[in-house]
MARNU-956579 format. One record per residue (C-alpha): residue number from 0; x negated, y, z. Coordinates in steps of 0.02 Angstrom, whole numbers, plus 32768, in hexadecimal, padded with zeros to 4 digits. Layout:
N
<site k="NUM" px="X" py="Y" pz="Z"/>
...
% end
This chain:
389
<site k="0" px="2B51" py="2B99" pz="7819"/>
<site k="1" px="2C07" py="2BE4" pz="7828"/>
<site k="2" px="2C4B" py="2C59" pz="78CB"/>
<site k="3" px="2CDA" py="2C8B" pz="7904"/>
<site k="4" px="2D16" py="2CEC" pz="7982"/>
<site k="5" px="2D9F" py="2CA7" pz="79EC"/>
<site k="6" px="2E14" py="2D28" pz="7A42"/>
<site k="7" px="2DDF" py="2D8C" pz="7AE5"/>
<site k="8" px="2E4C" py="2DD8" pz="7B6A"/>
<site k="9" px="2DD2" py="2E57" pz="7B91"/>
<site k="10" px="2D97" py="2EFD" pz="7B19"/>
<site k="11" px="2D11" py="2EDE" pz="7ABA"/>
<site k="12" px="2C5C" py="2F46" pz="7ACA"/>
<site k="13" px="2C5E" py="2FC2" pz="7A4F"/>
<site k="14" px="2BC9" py="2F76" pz="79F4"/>
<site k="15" px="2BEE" py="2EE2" pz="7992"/>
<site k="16" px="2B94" py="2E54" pz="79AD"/>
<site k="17" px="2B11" py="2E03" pz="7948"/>
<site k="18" px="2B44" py="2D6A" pz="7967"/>
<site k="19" px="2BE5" py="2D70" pz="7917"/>
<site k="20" px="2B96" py="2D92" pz="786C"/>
<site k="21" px="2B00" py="2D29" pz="7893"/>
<site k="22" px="2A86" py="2DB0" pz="7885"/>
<site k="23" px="29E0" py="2DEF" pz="78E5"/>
<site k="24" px="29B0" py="2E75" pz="787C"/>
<site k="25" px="29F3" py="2F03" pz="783A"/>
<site k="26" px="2A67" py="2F0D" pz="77B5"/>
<site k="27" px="2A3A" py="2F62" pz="7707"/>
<site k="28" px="2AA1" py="3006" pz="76E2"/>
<site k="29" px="2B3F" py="2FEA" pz="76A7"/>
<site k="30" px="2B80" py="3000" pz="75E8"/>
<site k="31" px="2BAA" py="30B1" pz="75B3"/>
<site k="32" px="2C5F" py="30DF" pz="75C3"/>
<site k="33" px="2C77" py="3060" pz="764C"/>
<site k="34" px="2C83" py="3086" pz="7703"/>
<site k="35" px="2BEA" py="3099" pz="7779"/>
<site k="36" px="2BC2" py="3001" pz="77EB"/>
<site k="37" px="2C18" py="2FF3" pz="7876"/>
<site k="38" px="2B8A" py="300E" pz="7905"/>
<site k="39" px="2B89" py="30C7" pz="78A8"/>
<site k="40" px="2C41" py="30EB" pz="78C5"/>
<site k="41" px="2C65" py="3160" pz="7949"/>
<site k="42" px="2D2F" py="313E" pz="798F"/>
<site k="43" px="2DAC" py="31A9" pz="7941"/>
<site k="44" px="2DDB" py="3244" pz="7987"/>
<site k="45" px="2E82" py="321B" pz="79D2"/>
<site k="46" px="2EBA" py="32E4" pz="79BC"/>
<site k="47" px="2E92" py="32DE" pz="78F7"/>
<site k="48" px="2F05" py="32E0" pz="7860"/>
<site k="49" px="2F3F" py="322E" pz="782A"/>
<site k="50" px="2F27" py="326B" pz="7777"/>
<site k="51" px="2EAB" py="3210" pz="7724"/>
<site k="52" px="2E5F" py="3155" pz="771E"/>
<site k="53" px="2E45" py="3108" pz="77B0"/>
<site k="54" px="2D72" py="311D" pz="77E9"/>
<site k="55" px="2D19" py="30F9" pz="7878"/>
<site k="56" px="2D25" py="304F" pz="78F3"/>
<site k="57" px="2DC8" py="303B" pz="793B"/>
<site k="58" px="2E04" py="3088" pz="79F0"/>
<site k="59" px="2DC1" py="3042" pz="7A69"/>
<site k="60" px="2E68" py="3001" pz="7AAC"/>
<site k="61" px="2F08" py="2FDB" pz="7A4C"/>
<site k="62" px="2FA2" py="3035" pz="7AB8"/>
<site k="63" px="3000" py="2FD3" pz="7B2B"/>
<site k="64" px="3092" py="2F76" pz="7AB6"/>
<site k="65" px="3101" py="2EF0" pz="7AD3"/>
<site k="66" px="30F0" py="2E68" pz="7A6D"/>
<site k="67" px="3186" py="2E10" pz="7A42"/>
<site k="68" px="31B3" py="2D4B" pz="7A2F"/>
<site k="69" px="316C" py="2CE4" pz="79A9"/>
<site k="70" px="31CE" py="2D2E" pz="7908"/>
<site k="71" px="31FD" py="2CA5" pz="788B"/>
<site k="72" px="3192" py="2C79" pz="77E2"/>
<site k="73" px="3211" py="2CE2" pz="7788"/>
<site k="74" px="320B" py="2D92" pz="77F3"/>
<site k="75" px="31B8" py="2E16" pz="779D"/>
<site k="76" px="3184" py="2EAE" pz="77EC"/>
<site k="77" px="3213" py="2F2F" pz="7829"/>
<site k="78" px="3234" py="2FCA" pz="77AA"/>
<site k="79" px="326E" py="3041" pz="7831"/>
<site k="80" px="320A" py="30E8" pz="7829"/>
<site k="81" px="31E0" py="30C2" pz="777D"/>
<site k="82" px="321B" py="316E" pz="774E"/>
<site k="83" px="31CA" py="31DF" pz="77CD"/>
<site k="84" px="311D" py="3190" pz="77AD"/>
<site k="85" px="3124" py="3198" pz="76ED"/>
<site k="86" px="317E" py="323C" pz="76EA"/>
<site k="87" px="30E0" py="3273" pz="7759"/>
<site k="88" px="305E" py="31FD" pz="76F8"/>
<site k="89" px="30B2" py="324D" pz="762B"/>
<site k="90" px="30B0" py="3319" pz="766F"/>
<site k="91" px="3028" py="3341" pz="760A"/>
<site k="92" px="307A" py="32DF" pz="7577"/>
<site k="93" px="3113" py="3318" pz="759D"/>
<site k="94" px="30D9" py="33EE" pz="75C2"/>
<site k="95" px="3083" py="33E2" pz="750E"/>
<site k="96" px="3124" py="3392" pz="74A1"/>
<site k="97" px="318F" py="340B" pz="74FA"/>
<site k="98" px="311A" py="34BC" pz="74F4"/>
<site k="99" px="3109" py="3475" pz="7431"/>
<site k="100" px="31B5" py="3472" pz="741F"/>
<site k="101" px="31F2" py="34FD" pz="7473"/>
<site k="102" px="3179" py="356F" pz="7414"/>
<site k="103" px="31EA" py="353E" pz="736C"/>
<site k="104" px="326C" py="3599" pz="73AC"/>
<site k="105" px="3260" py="365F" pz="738C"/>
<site k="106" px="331A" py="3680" pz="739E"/>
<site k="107" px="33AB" py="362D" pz="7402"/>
<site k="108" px="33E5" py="35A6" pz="736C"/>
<site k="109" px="3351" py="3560" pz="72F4"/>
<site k="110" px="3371" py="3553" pz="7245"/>
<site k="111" px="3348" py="349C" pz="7219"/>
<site k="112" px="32F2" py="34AD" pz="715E"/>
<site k="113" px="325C" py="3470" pz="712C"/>
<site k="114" px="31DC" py="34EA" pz="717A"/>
<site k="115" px="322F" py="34B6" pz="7229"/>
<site k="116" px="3225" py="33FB" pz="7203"/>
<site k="117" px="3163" py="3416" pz="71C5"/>
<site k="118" px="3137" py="3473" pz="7263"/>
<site k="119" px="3199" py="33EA" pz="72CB"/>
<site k="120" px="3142" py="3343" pz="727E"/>
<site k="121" px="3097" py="3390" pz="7292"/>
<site k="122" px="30A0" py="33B4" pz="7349"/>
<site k="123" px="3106" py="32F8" pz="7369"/>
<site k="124" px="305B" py="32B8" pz="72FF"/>
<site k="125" px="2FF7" py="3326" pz="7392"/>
<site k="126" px="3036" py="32BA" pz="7414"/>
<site k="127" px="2FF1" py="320C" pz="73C1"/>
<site k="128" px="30A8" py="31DD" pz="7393"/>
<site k="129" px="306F" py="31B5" pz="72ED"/>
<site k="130" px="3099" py="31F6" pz="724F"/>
<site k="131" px="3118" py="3176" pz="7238"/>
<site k="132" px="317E" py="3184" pz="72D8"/>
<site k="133" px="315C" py="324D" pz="72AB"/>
<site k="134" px="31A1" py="323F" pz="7203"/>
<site k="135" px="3229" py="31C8" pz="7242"/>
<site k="136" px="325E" py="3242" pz="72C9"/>
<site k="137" px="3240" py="32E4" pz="723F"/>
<site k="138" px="32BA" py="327B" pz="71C8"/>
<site k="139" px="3347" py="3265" pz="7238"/>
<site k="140" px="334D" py="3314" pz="7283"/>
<site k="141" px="3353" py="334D" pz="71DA"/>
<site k="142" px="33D9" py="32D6" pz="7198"/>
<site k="143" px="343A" py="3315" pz="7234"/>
<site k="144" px="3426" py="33D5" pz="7234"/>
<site k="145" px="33DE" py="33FF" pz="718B"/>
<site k="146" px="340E" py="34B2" pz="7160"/>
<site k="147" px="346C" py="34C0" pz="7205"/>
<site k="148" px="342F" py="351D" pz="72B2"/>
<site k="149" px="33F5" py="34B7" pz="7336"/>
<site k="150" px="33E4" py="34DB" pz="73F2"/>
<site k="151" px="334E" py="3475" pz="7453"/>
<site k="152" px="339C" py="33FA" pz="74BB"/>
<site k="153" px="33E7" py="33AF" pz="7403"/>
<site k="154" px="334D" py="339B" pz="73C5"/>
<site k="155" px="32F6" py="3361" pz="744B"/>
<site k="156" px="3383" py="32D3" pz="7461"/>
<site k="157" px="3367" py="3291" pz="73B5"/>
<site k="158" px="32B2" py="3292" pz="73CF"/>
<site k="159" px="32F0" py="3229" pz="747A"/>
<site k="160" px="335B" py="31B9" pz="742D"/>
<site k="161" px="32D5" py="317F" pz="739F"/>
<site k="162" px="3245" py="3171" pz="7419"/>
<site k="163" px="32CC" py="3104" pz="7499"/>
<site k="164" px="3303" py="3083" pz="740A"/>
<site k="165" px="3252" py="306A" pz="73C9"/>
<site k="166" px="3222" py="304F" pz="7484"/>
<site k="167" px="32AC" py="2FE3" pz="74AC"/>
<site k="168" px="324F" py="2F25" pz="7493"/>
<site k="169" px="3276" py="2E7B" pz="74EC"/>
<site k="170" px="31D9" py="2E13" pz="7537"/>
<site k="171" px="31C3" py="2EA6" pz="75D0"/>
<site k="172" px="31CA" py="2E1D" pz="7634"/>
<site k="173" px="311C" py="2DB7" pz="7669"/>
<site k="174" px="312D" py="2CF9" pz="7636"/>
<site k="175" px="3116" py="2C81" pz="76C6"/>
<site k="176" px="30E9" py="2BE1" pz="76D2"/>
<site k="177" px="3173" py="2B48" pz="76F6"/>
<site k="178" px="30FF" py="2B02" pz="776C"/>
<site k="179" px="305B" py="2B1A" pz="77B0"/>
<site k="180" px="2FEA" py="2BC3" pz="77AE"/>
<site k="181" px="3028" py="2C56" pz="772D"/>
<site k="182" px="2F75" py="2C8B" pz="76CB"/>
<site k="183" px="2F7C" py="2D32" pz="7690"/>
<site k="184" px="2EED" py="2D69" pz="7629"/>
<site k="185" px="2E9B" py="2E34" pz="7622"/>
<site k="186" px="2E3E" py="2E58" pz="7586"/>
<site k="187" px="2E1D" py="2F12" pz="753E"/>
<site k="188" px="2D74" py="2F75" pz="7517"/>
<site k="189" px="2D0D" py="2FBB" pz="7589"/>
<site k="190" px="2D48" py="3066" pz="75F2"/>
<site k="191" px="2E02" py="3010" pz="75D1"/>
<site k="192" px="2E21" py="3020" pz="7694"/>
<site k="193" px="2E2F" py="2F5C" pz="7671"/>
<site k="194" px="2DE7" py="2F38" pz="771B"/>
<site k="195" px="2E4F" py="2FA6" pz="777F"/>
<site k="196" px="2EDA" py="2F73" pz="772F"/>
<site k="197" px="2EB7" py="2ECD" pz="7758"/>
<site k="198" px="2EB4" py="2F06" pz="7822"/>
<site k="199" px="2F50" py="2F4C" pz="7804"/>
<site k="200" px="2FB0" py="2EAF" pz="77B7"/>
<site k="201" px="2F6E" py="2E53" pz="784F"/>
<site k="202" px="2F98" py="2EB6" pz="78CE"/>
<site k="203" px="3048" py="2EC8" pz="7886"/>
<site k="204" px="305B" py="2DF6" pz="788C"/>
<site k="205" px="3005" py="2DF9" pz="7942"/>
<site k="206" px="3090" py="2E6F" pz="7972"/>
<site k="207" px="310F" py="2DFE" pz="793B"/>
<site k="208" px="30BA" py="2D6E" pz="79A7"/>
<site k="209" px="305B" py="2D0D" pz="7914"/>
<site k="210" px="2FC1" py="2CAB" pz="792B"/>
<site k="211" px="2F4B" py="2D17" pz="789D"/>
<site k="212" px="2EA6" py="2CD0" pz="7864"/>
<site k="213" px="2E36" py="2D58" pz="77F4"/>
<site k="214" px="2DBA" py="2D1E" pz="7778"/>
<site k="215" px="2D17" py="2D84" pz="7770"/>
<site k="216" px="2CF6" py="2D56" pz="76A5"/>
<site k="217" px="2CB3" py="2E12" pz="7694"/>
<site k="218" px="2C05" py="2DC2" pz="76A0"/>
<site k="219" px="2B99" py="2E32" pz="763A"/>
<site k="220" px="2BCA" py="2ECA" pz="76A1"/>
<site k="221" px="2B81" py="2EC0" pz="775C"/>
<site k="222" px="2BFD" py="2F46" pz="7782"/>
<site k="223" px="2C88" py="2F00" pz="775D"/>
<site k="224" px="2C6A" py="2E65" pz="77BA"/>
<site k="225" px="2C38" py="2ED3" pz="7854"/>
<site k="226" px="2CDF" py="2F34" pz="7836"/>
<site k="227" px="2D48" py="2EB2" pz="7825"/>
<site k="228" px="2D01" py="2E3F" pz="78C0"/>
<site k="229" px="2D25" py="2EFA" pz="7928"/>
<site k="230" px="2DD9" py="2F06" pz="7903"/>
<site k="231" px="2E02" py="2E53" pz="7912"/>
<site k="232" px="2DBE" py="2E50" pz="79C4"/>
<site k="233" px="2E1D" py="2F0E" pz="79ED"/>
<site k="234" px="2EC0" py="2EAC" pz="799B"/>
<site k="235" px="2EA3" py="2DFF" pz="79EB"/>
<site k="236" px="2E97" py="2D84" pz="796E"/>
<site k="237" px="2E01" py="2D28" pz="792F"/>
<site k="238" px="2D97" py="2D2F" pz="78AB"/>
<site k="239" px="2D3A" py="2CC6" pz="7847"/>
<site k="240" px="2C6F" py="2D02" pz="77FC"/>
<site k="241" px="2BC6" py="2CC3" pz="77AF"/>
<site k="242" px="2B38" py="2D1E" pz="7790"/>
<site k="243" px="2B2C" py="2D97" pz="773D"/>
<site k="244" px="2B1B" py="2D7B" pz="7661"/>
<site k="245" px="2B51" py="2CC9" pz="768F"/>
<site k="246" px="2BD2" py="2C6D" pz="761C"/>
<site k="247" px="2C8E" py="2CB3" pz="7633"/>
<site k="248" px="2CC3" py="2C18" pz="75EE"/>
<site k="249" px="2C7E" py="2BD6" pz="76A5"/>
<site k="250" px="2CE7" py="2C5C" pz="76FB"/>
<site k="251" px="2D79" py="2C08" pz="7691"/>
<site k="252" px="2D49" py="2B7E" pz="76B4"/>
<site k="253" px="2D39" py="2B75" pz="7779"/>
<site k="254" px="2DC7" py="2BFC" pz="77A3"/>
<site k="255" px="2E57" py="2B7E" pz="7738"/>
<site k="256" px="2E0D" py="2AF7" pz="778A"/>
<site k="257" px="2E2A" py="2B4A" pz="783F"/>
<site k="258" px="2EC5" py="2B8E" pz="781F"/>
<site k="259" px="2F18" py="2AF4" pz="77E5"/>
<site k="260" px="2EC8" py="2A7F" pz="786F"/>
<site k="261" px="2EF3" py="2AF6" pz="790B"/>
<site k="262" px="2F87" py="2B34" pz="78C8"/>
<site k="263" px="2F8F" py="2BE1" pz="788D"/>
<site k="264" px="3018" py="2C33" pz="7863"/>
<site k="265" px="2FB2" py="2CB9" pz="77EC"/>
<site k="266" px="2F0C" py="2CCB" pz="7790"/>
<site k="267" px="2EDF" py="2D6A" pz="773B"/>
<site k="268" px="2E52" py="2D48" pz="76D4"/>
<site k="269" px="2DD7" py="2DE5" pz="76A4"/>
<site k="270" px="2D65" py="2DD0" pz="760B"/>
<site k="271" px="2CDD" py="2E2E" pz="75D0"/>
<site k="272" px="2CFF" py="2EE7" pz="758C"/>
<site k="273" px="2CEC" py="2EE0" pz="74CF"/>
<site k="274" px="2D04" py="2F3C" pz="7440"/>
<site k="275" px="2D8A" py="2EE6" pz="73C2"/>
<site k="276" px="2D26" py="2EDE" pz="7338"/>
<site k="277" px="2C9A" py="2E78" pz="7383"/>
<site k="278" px="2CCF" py="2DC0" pz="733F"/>
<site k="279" px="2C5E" py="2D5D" pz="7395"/>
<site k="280" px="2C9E" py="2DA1" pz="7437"/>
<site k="281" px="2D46" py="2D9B" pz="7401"/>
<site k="282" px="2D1C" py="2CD7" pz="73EB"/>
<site k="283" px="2CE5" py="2CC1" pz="748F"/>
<site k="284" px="2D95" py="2CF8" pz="74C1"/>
<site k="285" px="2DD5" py="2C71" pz="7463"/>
<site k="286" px="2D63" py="2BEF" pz="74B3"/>
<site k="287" px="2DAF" py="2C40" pz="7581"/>
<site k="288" px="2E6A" py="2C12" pz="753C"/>
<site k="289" px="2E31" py="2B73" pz="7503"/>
<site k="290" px="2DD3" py="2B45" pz="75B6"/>
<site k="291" px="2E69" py="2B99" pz="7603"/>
<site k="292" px="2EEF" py="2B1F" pz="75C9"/>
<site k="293" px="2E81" py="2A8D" pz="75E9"/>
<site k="294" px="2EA6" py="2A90" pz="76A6"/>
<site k="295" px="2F4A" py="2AF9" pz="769D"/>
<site k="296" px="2FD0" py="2AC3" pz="7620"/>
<site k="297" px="301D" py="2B4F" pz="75C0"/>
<site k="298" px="2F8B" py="2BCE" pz="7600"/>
<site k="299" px="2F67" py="2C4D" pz="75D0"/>
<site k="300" px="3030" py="2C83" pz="75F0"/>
<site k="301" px="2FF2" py="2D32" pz="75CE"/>
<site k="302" px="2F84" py="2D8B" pz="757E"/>
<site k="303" px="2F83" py="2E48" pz="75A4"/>
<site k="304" px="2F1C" py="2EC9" pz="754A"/>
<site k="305" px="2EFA" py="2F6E" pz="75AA"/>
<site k="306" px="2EE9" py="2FFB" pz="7531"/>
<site k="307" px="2EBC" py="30AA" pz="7574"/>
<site k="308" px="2F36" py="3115" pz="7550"/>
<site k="309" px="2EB4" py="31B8" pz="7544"/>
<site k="310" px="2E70" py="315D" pz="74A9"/>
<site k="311" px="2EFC" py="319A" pz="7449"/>
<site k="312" px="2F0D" py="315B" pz="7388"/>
<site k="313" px="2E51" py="30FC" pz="73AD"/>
<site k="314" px="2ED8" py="3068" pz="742D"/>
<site k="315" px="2F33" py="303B" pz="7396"/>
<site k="316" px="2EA8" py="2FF3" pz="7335"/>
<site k="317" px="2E6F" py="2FA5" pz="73ED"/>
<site k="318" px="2F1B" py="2F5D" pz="73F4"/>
<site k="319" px="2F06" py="2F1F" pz="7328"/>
<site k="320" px="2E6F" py="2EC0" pz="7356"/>
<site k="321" px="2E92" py="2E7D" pz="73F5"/>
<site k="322" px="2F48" py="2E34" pz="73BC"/>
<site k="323" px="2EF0" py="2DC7" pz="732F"/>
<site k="324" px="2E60" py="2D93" pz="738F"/>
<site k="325" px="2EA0" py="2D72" pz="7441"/>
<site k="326" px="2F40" py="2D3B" pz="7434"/>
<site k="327" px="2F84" py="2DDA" pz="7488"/>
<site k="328" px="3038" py="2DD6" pz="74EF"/>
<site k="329" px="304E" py="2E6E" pz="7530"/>
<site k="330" px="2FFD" py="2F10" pz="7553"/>
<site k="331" px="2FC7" py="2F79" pz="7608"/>
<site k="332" px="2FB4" py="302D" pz="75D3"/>
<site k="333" px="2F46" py="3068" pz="763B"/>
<site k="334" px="2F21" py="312F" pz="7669"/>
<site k="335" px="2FC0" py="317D" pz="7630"/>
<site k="336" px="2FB5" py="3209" pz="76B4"/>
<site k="337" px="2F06" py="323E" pz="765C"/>
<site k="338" px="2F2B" py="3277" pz="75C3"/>
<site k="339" px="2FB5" py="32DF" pz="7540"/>
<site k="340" px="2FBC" py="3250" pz="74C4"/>
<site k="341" px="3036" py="31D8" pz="7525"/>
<site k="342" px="309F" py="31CE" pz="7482"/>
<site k="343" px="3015" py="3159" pz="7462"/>
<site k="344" px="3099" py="30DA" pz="7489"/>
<site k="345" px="3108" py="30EC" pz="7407"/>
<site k="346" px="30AA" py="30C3" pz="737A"/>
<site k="347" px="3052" py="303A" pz="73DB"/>
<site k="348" px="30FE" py="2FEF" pz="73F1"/>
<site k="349" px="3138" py="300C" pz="732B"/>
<site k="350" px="30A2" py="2FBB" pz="72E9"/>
<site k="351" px="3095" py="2F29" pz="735F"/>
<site k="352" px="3114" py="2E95" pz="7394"/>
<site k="353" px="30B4" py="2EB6" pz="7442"/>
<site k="354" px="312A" py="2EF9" pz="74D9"/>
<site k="355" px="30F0" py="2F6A" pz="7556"/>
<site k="356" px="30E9" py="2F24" pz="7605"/>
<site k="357" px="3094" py="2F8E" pz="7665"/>
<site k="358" px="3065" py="3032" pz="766B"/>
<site k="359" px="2FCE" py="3091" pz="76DA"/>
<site k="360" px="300D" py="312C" pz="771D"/>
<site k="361" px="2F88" py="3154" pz="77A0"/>
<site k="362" px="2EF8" py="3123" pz="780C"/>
<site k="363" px="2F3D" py="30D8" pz="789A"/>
<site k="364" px="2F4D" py="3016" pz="78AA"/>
<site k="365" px="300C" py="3030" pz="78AD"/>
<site k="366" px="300A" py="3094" pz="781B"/>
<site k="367" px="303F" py="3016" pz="7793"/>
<site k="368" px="30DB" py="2FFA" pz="7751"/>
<site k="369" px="314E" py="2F88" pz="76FF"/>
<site k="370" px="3171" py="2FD7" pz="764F"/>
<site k="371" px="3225" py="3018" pz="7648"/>
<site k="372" px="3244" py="3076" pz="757F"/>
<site k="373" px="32D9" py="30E8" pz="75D3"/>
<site k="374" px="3270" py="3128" pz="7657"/>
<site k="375" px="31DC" py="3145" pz="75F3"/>
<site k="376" px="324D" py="31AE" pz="755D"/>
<site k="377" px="328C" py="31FC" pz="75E4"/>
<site k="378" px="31EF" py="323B" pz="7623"/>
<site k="379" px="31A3" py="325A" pz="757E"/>
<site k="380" px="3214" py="32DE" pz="7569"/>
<site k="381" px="3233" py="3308" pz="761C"/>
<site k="382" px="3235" py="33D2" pz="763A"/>
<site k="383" px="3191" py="3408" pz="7690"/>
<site k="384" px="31AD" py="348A" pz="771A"/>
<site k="385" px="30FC" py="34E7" pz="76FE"/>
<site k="386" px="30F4" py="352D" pz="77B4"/>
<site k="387" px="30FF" py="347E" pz="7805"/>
<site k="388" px="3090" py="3435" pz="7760"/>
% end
């Protein structure tokens, strides 16, 4: 038997209910690495840092926000404040490059020989650039300034410049569909922030006055359904669940067949966490996108893996598995503002044909944003003022 929520006008209780899962009993402890259920969550503190992934069971109340007319099929969310939430979400990045840098300089003017360009390509590898955007970056300084003095700002505009072309990708953009309900499907591992990032996509398209269905298919992990089924009530769309360790291809299943016949602008899918080099479960992914496009034409229209951005060199080899297997569009990197590693991107990007689209840069629901590569070299290599740090 399937449930769904259908949208209330009233807060929720802060417990979720049973019935929306179809449970009576208790639900077994959740996988290690992944987030505790729900019911165990105490609200965020509103006075703590926004550093780190987002934990706990949403506020109790989203603020008061106008929400403006229907946008059209082709609207994607609005870029402005990109830069002060990813210059906040990269400091840490951003403190590290820059204290690593700095520290090469001993006198006003740098010689550039090849001591200085060993010492500069193993800190760029210390930031999970790679050690071929390091030795890319290491190259061209050195074709530039080779036997010559160098001040800081030079080098740290050539380092700019390389990162900014090998960010610079087309595809930012989500995909819509011509006509009927846009289905956007979340896959990643476990601990990804895959279900939070999932709140935050919908909440984004609710702003903008779409009708958003979500898709429970997280059906092996009780807390995920529980956490899921809590945010779509706090953002006010529904939500479609079975019980738990049922089918996902049932979630598939009834959600696309809901969203097409009541007319849904959006469905964000979730699927179970899994590692990539499971194949069997990487098959049943492959069986949801074939349900999927039974009901919807064209569905899945996207396909977007979260990768954590803390896991460092570990998210390429996510990304690697997940592109072949899943069919992957795009990627959400989630939890930038949690680690020194946000270079993490760059080599993401030179290995891959996958864009960026969005990118995590704090706990709040609002605190997701459209994927700009300007904004985030920028920040990257943004100066860190260590008494407001």
């Amino acid at each position: 038997m399937v449930f769904w929520k259908r949208k209330k006008q009233v807060s929720p209780p802060s417990q979720p209910s049973d019935r929306a899962v179809g449970q009576e009993q208790a639900p077994p402890p959740p996988e290690q690495g992944s987030p505790p259920p729900a019911e165990q969550l105490a609200p965020p503190d509103s006075t703590s840092s926004s550093s780190g992934p987002l934990t706990g069971t949403p506020p109790s109340s989203l603020p008061p926000e106008p929400v403006s007319p229907k946008a059209s099929e082709q609207e994607q969310p609005k870029k402005s404040g990109f830069f002060s939430g990813i210059k906040r979400a990269l400091q840490k990045t951003s403190r590290a490059l820059n204290t690593d840098i700095r520290d090469l300089w001993k006198s006003k003017g740098e010689l550039v020989d090849e001591e200085f360009l060993k010492r500069l390509f193993a800190l760029l590898v210390k930031t999970d650039m790679g050690a071929d955007m390091a030795k890319q970056i290491r190259d061209s300084i050195g074709k530039k300034y080779r036997a010559r003095k160098v001040e800081y700002q030079e080098i740290l505009d050539v380092i700019a410049d390389e990162i900014r072309q090998t960010l610079e990708q087309g595809g930012t953009e989500l995909t819509w569909a011509a006509s009927g309900p846009t289905v956007i499907l979340v896959v990643g591992v476990n601990g990804s922030g895959k279900t939070t990032s999932i709140a935050k996509l919908a909440n984004q398209f609710a702003r903008q006055g779409k009708k958003v269905l979500l898709g429970a298919g997280d059906t092996f992990r009780a807390a995920a359904v529980e956490q899921l089924t809590i945010w779509a009530d706090r953002i006010g769309c529904d939500i479609v669940t079975v019980p738990q360790g049922a089918d996902p291809g049932v979630v598939a299943f009834q959600a696309s067949k809901k969203a097409a016949e009541e007319n849904y602008d959006v469905l964000i899918l979730d699927t179970a966490g899994r590692l990539q080099t499971q194949s069997n479960l990487m098959q049943e992914l492959q069986k949801i996108r074939r349900v999927i496009a039974k009901h919807i034409e064209g569905a899945p229209h996207e396909v977007l893996l979260v990768l954590d951005a803390t896991a460092g060199q570990n998210a390429i080899s996510q990304a690697r598995g997940f592109s072949e297997a899943a069919g992957c569009t795009g990627i959400v990197l989630a939890k930038i503002d949690g680690t020194a590693k946000g270079g993490v991107i760059v080599p993401i990007r030179q290995q891959f044909s996958l864009p960026v689209k969005f990118v995590g840069v704090g706990e709040k629901l609002e605190d997701l944003e459209v994927f700009d590569p300007e904004s985030f070299t920028q920040g990257l290599l943004q100066e860190n003022d260590e008494k407001s740090a």
